[in-house]
C-alpha positions as CSV (number, residue, x, y, z in Angstrom):
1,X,-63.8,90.7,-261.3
2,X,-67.6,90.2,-260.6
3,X,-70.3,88.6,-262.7
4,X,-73.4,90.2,-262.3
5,X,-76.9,89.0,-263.1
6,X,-76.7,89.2,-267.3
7,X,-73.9,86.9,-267.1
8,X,-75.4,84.3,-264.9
9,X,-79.1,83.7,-266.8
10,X,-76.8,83.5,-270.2
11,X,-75.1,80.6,-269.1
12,X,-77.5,78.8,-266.5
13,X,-81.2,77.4,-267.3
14,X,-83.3,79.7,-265.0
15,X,-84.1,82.7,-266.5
16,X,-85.9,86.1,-265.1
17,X,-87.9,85.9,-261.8
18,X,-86.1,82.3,-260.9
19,X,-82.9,83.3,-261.2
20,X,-82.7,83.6,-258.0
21,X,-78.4,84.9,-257.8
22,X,-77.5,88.5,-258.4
23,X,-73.6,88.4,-258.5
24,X,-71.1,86.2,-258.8
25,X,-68.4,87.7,-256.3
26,X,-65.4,85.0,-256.7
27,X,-64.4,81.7,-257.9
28,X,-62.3,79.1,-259.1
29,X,-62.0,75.4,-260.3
30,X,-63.3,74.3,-256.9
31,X,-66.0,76.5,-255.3
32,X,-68.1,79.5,-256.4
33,X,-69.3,82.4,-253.8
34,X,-72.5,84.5,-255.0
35,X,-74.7,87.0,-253.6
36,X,-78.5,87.4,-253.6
37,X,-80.8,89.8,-252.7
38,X,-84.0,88.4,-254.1
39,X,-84.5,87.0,-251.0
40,X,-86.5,89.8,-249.9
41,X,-88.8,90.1,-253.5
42,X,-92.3,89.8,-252.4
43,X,-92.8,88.6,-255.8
44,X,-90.3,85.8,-255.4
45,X,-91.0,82.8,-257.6
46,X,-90.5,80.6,-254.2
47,X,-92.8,82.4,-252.3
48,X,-95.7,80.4,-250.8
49,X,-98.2,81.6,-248.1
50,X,-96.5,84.7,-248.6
51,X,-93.0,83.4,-246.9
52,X,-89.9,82.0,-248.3
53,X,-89.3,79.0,-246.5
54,X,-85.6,78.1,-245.5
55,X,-85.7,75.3,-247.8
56,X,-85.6,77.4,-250.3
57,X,-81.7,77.8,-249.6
58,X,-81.7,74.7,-251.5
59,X,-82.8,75.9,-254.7
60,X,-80.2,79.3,-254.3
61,X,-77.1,76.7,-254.0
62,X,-78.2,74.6,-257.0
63,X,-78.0,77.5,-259.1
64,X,-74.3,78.7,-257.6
65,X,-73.1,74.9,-258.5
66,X,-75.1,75.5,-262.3
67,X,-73.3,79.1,-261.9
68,X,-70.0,77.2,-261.1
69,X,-70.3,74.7,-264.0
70,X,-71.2,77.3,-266.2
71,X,-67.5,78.9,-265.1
72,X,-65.4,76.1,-265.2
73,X,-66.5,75.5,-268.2
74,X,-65.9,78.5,-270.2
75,X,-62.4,77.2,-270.1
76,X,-63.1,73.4,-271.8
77,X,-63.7,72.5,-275.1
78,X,-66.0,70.3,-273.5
79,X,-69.0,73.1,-273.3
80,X,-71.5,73.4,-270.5
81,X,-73.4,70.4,-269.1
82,X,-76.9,70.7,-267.9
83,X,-77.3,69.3,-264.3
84,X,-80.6,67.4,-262.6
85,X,-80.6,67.5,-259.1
86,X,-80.8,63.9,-258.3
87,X,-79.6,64.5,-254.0
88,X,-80.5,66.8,-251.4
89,X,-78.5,65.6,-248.4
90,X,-77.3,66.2,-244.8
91,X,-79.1,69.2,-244.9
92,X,-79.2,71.8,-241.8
93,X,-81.4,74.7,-241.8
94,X,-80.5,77.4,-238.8
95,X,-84.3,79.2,-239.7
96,X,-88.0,79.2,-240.7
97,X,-87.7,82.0,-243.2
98,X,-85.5,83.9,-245.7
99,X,-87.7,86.8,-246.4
100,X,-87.1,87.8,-242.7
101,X,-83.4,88.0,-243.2
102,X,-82.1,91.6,-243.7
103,X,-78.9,91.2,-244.7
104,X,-78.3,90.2,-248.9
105,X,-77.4,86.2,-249.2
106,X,-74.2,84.5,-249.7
107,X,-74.3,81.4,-251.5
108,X,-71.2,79.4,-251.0
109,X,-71.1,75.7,-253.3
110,X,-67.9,74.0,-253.4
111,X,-67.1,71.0,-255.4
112,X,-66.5,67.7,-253.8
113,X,-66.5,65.4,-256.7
114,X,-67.1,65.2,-260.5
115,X,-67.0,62.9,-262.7
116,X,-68.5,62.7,-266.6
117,X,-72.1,61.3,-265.3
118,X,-72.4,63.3,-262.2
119,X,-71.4,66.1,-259.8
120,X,-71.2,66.8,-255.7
121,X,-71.2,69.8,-254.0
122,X,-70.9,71.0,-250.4
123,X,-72.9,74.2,-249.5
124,X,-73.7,77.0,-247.4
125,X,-75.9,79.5,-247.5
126,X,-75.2,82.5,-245.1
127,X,-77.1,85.9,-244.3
128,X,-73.7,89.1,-244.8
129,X,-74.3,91.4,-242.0
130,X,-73.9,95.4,-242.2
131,X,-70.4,94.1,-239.6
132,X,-68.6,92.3,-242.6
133,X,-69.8,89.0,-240.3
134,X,-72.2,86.3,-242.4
135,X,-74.1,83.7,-240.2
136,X,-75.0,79.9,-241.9
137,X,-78.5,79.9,-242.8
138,X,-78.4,76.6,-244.1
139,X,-76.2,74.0,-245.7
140,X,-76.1,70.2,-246.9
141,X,-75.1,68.7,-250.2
142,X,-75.8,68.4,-254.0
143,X,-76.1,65.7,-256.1
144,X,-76.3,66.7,-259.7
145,X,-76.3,63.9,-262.5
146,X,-74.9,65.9,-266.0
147,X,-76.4,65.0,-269.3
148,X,-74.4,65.1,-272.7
149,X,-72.5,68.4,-273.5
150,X,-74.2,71.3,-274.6
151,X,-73.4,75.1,-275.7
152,X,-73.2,77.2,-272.9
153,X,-75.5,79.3,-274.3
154,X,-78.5,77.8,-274.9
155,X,-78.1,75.8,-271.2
């Protein structure tokens, strides 16, 4: 079952134009995979010189690793836990833009490590061709450091 975009702005902090993730297509207590279109908007929040840089990828897989926190923890008594990227690491970007790329986004974020202070996730951002193919368009890592427990609705 998917989670489209009403699901993910209830349960992460960016709300309207920057939420940037359409569709949350599968996860589990490890990874999250999400789609995107908005790379395409040319309103997009991100926009600047009237391009979406690459590094923008960046900001698409924080919000799959917020979506994926958001998902785990549904399940925990523990409640939601809002995340400050601390660490942008090891990051490879394959092009200049995003607005150039056709084909709607897949935002892959896995988790590597969590603790109660902090959370690391691998990702990758790919372009889905009209051929069922997707090509990397970026990836790198996350460093999120949690604060205290929160509902997971008003994260």
């Amino acid at each position: 079952m998917t989670l489209g975009r009403d699901w993910i702005e209830a349960h992460v902090p960016q709300k309207e134009g920057m939420c940037l993730l359409d569709e949350v297509l599968a996860w589990d207590g490890e990874q999250v995979l999400c789609r995107s279109g908005t790379h395409r908007l040319c309103d997009h929040p991100l926009r600047a010189h009237e391009q979406l840089g690459s590094a923008c990828a960046i900001e698409y897989a924080a919000q799959a690793a917020a979506v994926h926190g958001a998902l785990c923890a549904a399940g925990s008594s523990d409640g939601a836990r809002i995340g400050v990227l601390t660490s942008v690491r090891g990051v490879e970007l394959t092009v200049g833009r995003l607005d150039t790329i056709p084909g709607d986004l897949l935002v892959h974020a896995r988790r590597i490590q969590s603790d109660a202070h902090s959370a690391l996730y691998a990702f990758v951002v790919s372009e889905q061709r009209a051929s069922g193919q997707s090509v990397a368009l970026a990836q790198g890592r996350l460093s999120f450091w949690l604060d205290a427990a929160l509902d997971a609705g008003s994260a």
